[in-house]
C-alpha positions as CSV (number, residue, x, y, z in Angstrom):
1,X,-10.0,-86.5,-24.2
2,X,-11.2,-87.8,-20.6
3,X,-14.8,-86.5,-20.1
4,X,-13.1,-84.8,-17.1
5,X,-11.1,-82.8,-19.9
6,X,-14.0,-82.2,-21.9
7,X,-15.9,-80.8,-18.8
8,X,-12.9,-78.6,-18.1
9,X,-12.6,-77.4,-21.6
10,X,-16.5,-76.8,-22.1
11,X,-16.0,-74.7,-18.8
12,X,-13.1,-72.7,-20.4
13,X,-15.1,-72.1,-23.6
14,X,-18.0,-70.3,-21.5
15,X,-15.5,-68.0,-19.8
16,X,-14.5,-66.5,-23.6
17,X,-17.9,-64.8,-24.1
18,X,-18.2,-60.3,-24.0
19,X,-19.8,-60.9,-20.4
20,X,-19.5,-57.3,-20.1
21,X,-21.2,-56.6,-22.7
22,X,-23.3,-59.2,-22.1
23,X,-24.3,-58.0,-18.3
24,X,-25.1,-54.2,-20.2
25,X,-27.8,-56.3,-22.7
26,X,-29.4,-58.1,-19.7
27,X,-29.4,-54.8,-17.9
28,X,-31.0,-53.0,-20.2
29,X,-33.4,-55.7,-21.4
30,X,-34.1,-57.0,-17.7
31,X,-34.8,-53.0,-16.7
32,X,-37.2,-52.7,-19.8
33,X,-39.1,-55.5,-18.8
34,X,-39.5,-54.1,-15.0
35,X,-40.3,-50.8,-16.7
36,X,-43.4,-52.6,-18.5
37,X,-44.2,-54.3,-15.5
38,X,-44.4,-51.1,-13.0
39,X,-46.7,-49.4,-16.1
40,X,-49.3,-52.4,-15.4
41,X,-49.8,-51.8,-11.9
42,X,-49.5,-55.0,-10.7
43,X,-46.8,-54.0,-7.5
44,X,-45.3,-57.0,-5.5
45,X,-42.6,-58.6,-4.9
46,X,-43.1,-61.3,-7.4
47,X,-43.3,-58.7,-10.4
48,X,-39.0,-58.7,-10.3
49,X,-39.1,-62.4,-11.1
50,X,-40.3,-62.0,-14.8
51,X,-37.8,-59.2,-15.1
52,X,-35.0,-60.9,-13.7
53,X,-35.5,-63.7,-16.1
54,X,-35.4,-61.7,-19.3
55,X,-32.3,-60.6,-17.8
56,X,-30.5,-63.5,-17.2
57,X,-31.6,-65.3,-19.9
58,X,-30.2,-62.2,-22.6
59,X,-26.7,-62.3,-20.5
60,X,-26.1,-65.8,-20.6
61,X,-27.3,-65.7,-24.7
62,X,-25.4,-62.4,-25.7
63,X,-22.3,-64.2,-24.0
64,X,-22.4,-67.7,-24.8
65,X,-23.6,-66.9,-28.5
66,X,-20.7,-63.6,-28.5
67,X,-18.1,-66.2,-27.3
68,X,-18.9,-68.7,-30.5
69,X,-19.2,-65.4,-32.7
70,X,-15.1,-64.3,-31.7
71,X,-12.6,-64.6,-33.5
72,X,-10.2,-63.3,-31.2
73,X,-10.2,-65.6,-28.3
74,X,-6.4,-66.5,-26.9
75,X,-6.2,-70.1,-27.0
76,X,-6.2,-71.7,-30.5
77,X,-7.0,-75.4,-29.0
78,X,-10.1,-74.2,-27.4
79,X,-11.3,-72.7,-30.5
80,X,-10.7,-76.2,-32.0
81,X,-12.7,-77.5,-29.5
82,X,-14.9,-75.1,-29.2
83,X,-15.6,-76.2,-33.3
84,X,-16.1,-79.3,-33.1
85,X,-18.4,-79.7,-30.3
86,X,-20.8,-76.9,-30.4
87,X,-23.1,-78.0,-28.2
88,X,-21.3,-79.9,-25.1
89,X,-19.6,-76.1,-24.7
90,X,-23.1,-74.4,-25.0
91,X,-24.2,-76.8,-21.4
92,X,-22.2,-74.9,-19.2
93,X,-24.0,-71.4,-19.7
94,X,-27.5,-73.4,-20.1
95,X,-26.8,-74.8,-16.8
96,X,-25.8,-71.5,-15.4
97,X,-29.0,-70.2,-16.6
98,X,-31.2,-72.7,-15.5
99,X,-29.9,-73.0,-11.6
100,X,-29.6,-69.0,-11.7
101,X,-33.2,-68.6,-12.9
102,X,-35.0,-71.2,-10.6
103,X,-33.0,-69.3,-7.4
104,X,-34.9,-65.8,-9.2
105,X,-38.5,-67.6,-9.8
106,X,-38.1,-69.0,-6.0
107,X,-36.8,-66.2,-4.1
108,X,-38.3,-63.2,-6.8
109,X,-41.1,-64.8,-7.6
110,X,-44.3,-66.6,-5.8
111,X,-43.2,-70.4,-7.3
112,X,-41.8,-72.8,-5.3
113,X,-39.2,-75.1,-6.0
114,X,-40.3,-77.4,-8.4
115,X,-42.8,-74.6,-10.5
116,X,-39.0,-72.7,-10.6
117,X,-37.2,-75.2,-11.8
118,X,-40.0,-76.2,-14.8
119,X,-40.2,-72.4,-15.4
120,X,-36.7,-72.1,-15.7
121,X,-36.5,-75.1,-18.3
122,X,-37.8,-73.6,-21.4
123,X,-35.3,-70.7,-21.3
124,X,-32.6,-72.8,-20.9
125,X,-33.4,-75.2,-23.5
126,X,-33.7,-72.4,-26.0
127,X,-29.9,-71.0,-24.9
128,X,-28.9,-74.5,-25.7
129,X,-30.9,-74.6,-28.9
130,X,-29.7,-71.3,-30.1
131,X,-26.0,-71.3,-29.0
132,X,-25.8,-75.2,-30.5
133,X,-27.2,-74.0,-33.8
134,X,-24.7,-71.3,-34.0
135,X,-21.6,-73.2,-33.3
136,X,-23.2,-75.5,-35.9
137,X,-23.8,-73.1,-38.5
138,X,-20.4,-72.1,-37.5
139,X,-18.7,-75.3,-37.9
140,X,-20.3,-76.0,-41.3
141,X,-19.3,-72.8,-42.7
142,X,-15.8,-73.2,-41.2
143,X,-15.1,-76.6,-43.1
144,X,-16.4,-74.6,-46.7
């Protein structure tokens, strides 16, 4: 495949995930977190950044890690591919997570651009980590 076919299919893979269950997890997680925060005392603006990070960062892990997880996803080739190259189809949500949670640290949060974008980093490396090692430990298991 064309690296233009792989990008496409990595694409594809990300849309499988539960994203509805997903967005109920990062809900309920990112509303927890603001619920801890308003119990400190600590009011401003900048207290929804944290929040909204917990958030985004459970969505984009229940989905991507829910999508490898499936067995019931349509398309037979994408599983295929999905299989055999865990993590190129994890980058798509990590990607998603990191531009989505440097826009939340900038405008949410007191941080500018750069601060964001090294805040937003770590999270996404650890989607990638985590999704990757599943579809590995998925993979492996699969050719038992």
């Amino acid at each position: 495949m064309s690296r233009r076919e792989n990008r496409q299919a990595a694409v594809a893979a990300a849309t499988v995930g539960p994203w509805r269950t997903a967005a109920g997890v990062g809900a309920l997680v990112g509303a927890t977190a603001l619920g801890i925060d308003a119990i400190t005392g600590h009011w401003s603006l900048s207290m929804l950044a944290g929040p909204a990070g917990w958030a985004l960062f459970f969505f984009f892990l229940v989905g991507t890690v829910g999508g490898r997880l499936r067995r019931d996803t349509g398309d037979r080739r994408l599983r295929k591919w999905v299989a055999e190259h865990p993590w190129q189809s994890a980058l798509p949500a990590a990607g998603g997570l990191l531009v989505l949670n440097t826009l939340a640290q900038m405008v949410l949060g007191d941080a500018g651009l750069f601060g964001a974008f090294f805040l937003s980093l770590l999270p996404a490396g650890v989607l990638l980590a985590v999704a990757g090692v599943v579809g590995s430990v998925k993979q492996a298991r699969g050719k038992e």
